[in-house]
Every structure is written in structure tokens, then in C-alpha cells.
C-alpha positions in Angstrom: -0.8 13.8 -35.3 1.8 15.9 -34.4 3.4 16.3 -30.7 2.8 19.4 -29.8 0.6 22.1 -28.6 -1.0 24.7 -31.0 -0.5 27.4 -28.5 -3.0 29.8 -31.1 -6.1 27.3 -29.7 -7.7 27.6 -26.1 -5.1 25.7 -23.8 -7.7 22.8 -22.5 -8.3 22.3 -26.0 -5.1 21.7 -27.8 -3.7 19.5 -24.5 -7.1 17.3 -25.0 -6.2 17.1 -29.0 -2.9 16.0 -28.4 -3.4 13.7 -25.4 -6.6 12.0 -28.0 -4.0 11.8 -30.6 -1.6 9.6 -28.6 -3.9 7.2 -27.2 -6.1 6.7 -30.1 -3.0 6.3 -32.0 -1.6 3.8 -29.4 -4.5 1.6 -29.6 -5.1 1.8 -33.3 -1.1 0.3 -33.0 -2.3 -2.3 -30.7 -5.4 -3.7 -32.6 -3.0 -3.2 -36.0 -0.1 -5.1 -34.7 0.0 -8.1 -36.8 3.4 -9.8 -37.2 5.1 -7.3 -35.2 3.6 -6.7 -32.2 6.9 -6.1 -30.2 6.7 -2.5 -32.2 3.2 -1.9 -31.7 4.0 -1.9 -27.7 7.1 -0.4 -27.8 4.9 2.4 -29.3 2.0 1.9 -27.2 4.4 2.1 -24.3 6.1 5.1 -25.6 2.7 7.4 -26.2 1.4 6.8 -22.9 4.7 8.3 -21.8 4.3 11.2 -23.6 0.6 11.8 -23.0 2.0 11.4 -18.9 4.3 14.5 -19.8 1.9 16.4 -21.0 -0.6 15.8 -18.2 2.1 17.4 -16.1 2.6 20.2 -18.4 -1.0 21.1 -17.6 -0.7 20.1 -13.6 -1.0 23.9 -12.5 -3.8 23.8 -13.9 -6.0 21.1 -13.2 -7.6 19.8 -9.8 -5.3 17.6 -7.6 -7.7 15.1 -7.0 -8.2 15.0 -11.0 -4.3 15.0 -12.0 -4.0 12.3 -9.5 -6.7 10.2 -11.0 -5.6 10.6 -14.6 -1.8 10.0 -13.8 -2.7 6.7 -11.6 -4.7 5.7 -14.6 -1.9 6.7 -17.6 0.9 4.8 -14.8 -1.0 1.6 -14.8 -1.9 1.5 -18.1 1.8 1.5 -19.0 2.5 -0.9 -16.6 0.1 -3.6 -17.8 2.4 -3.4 -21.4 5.8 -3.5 -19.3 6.8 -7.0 -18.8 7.0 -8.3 -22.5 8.7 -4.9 -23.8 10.8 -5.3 -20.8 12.0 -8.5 -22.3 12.5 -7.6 -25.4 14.6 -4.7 -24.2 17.0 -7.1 -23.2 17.5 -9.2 -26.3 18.2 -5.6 -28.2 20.7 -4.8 -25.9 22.2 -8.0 -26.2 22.5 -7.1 -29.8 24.2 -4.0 -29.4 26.7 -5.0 -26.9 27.7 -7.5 -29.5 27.7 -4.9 -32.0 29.8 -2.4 -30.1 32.2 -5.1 -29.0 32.3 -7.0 -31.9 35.7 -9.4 -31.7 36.8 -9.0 -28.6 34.6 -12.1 -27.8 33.8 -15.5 -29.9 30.2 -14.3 -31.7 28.6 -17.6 -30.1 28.6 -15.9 -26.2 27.3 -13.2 -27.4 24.3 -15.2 -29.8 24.1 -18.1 -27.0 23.0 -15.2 -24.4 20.8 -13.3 -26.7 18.7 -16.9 -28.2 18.1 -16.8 -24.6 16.6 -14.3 -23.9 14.9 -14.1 -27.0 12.9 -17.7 -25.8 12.3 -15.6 -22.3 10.6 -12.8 -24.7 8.7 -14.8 -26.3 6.9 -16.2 -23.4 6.2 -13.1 -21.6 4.9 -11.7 -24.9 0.7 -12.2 -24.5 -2.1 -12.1 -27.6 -4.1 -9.6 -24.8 -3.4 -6.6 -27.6 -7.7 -6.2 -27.8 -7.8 -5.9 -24.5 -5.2 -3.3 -24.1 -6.5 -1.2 -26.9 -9.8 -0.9 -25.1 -8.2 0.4 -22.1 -6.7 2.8 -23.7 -9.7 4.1 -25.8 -11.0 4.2 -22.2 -8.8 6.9 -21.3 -9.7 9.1 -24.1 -12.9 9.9 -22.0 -10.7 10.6 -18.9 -8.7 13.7 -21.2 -11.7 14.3 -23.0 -12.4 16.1 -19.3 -9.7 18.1 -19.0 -10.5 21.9 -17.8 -7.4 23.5 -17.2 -7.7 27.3 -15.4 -5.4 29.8 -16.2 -3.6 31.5 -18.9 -0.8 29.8 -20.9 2.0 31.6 -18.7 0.2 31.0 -15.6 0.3 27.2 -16.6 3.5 26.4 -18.5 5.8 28.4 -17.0 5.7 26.7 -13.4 5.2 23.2 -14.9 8.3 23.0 -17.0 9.9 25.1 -14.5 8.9 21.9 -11.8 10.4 19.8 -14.3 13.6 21.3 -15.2 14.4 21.8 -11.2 13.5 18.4 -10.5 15.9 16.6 -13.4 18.6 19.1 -12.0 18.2 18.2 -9.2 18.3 14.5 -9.8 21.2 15.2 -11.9 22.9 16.4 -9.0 22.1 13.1 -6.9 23.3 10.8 -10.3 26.3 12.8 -10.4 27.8 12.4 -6.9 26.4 8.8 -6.6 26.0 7.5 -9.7 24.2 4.2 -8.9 21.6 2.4 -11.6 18.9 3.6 -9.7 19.7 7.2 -9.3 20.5 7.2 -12.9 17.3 5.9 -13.8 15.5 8.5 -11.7 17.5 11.3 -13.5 16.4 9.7 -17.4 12.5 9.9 -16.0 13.0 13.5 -15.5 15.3 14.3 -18.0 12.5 12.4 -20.8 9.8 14.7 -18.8 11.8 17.8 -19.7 12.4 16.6 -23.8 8.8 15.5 -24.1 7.6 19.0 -22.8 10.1 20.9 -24.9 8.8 19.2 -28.0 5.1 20.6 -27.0 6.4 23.6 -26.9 8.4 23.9 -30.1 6.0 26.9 -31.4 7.2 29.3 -28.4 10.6 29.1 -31.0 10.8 26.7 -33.2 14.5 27.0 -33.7 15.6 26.9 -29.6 12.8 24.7 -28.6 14.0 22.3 -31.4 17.4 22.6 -30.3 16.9 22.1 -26.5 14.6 19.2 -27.0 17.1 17.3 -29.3 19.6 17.8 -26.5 17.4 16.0 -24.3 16.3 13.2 -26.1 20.2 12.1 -26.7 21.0 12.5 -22.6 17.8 10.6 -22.5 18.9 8.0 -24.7 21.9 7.6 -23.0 20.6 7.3 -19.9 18.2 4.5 -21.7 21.1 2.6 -22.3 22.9 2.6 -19.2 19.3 1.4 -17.8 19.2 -1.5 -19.7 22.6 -2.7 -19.5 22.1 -2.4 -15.9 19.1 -4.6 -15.9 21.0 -6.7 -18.2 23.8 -7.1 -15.9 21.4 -8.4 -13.3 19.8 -11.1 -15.1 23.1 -12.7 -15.7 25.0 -14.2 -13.7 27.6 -12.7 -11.5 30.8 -14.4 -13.4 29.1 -14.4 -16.9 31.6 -13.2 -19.9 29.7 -10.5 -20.8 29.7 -8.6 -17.4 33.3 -6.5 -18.1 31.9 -5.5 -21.2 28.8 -4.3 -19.8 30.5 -2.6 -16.9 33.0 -0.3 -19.5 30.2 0.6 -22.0 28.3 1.9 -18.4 31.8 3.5 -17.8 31.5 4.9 -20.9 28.0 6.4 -20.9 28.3 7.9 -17.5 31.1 10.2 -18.9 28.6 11.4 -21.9 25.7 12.1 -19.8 27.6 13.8 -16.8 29.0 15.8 -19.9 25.7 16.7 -21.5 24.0 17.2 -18.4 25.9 19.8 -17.7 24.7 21.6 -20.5 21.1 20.9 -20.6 20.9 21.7 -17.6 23.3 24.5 -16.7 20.9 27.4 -15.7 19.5 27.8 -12.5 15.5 26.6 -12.2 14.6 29.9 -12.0 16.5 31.8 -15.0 15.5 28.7 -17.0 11.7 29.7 -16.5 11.9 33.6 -16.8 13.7 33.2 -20.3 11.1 30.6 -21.4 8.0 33.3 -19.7 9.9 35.8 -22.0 9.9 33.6 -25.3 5.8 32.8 -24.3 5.4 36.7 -23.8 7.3 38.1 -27.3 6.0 35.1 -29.0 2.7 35.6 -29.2 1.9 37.6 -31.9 4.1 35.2 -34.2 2.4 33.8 -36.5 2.0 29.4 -35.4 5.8 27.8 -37.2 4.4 25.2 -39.6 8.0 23.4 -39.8 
């Protein structure tokens, strides 16, 4: 079940295996979940993101009217997990705020906050798991159709390319204003561009590998400045933890600026010639089974 495209097979049919992997594999998660079912969405949530990225990998490709459909129906599907991983998103960062600051507060405003929102979590977290799994075996028959026309340069080339100029660009907006929201656009791109990388490993295993390990960390980062933004928010304006959240956002926004300099430091367009060149000499290598 692994992430990423088997770029020996016909196109359409190693983006359908992977896109069936990730949704039968969330819902299997789902009906499985058992005494952990905060995991089982988390996952759930996370695969649908993925199988999102790769429906834009094969964008350039498809019909509009049929990428439309199938992202509307991927989007929603995420959305209907949101609100109980949402909660429990904040309880985690709770934790690691305490963690980080460990000391420079009594231990019982950092526990008192965190019960709290751990009673909040559990009463946004619903037993509706069934019912999710079936909509998600549902969309199995939506990637099932997937035709994509072209060749794999024709295809891949402009999609990542679409990605990597829109994160720059919305690097470029979260660096001069970096507000919560333009950050939080930037980590939507900036995950688009890892995911895809990671499809790609087997145009070089050893750069793709690289590059999409760079990403996930800015992406991370950006994750954490998203939630301690959301968790500034639902406190109150004068609650103790607020200056702690405010200089650990201080503190990310230095490391992302800094690493999105570097992950993204080429120009769209040299970025996409050099990953057409990789695609071009690449293909007579035999498929990297690391």
C-alpha cells in the first residue's frame, strides 16, 4: 500500500491503484477503530488528503467537469470527519505547549485547560464511523473512472509545476503578511507539493526523497502554527497561556520563512524543466524498490 506511483504501469492505472489503496484503507481504519477511534480519523482524514493531491497530480489530464466532481466529493468527505479531529487537535496542542514550556507555568493551568478541552472532544466525537466508511468505499467507484489523456510528461510536469508556483506564491503573501490565515493557505499548498513529491519518488529516489522530507517538516510547521492559532482563539483574550502561544508562533514563523526559502528557491518554471529532465533520463531505470 505504498504512496506512490509505479510510473513503469499505464498512468490511469497506477493513479486508480493508489487512490483505491487510500480510501479502502481509510475505511478499513474506520470500521476497525475500536478503542481508538481518534487515530482511525486522524488517518481517515489524512488519506483523503493525500488521494486529493493526487487527483491534482492527474488534473491535466482529466475532464474539468470530472476533476471538479471528484474533488467536491474527496472535500466533503473530509469535511464530514473535521469537527471531532478538530477537537482533538486542540487537546494535543495543549499538551505540547505544556511540554515545550514546561515550568515556566504551575502544571495545573496547563492540565485545567487541556481537561477541558478534552470534555469538548469528547462530545463532538460521534459512533457514525459505519457510516463514514461507506462513503468512502463509495468513492472508490468515482476513481475507479479515472481516464487520464496524455503521456506522463504531458501530465506531471504541469501539475506539480501548478503546485510548486502556487505554494511560492503563497509563500510570498505569508511572508510579507504573515497572518494565521495566509499561513494556513501557504501549509495547503506546501502539503500539496510533499504529497506529490512522495508519488513521485521513482523519477529519483534519492532527490525526490530528499525534497519531499523537506516539505513535510515546513509542512509540519506550518501545522503547528495552525493549531496554536486556533487554539489562541478558543481561549480567552487574557488567558495565561496566550504569551506562550504568541512566542512559540514567533518562533515557528522564523523556521518556515527559513525553510521556505529553500524549498522553494527556484523559479516555477526551472523547477518543472529539471523535474521534465529527471522524467525524460529516468525512464529506462529500472522502478527503485527502496
Amino acid at each position: 500500500m505504498t504512496y506512490r506511483l509505479d510510473l513503469s504501469d499505464d498512468l490511469s492505472a497506477t493513479l486508480r491503484t493508489v487512490a483505491r489503496d487510500q480510501l479502502e484503507a481509510a475505511a478499513d481504519g474506520l470500521e476497525q477503530a475500536g478503542d481508538d477511534p481518534v487515530e482511525a480519523v486522524h488517518d481517515a482524514r489524512k488519506r483523503l488528503k493525500k488521494t486529493r493531491s493526487l487527483l491534482r497530480l492527474a488534473r491535466p489530464g482529466l475532464r474539468r467537469r470530472d476533476y471538479g466532481a471528484d474533488n467536491r466529493a474527496l472535500r466533503d468527505a473530509g469535511r464530514a470527519l473535521s469537527g471531532a479531529r478538530d477537537a482533538d487537535v486542540m487537546v494535543e496542542t495543549v499538551e505540547k505547549l505544556g511540554e515545550r514550556f514546561a515550568g515556566q507555568l504551575p502544571a495545573k493551568t496547563f492540565t485545567d485547560v487541556r481537561d477541558r478541552l478534552a470534555e469538548d472532544a469528547a462530545a463532538q466525537r460521534a459512533d457514525g464511523h459505519g457510516e463514514h466508511a461507506d462513503r468512502l468505499r463509495a468513492l472508490v467507484a468515482r476513481v475507479e473512472r479515472w481516464s487520464v489523456r496524455g503521456e506522463d510528461r504531458d501530465v506531471l510536469v504541469p501539475a506539480v509545476r501548478r503546485t510548486y508556483a502556487r505554494g511560492r506564491a503563497a509563500f510570498a503573501r505569508a511572508d510579507a503578511e504573515p497572518t494565521a490565515e495566509n499561513l494556513h493557505q501557504w501549509r495547503k499548498r506546501v502539503k500539496d507539493l510533499w504529497y506529490q513529491e512522495q508519488l513521485l519518488n521513482d523519477v529519483w529516489p534519492g532527490v525526490m526523497k530528499a525534497q519531499a522530507a523537506e516539505a513535510e517538516t515546513l509542512s509540519k510547521r506550518l501545522g503547528d502554527d495552525h493549531d496554536l492559532a486556533v487554539l489562541g482563539k478558543l481561549l480567552d483574550g487574557d488567558d495565561d497561556l496566550q504569551p506562550l502561544i504568541a512566542r512559540r508562533r514567533a518562533e515557528l514563523l522564523e523556521e518556515v520563512r527559513a525553510l521556505g526559502r529553500l524549498v522553494y528557491a527556484e523559479p516555477p518554471k526551472a523547477f518543472s524543466r529539471r523535474l521534465a529532465r529527471y522524467l525524460a533520463a529516468g525512464r529506462d531505470r529500472p522502478v527503485s524498490l527502496m
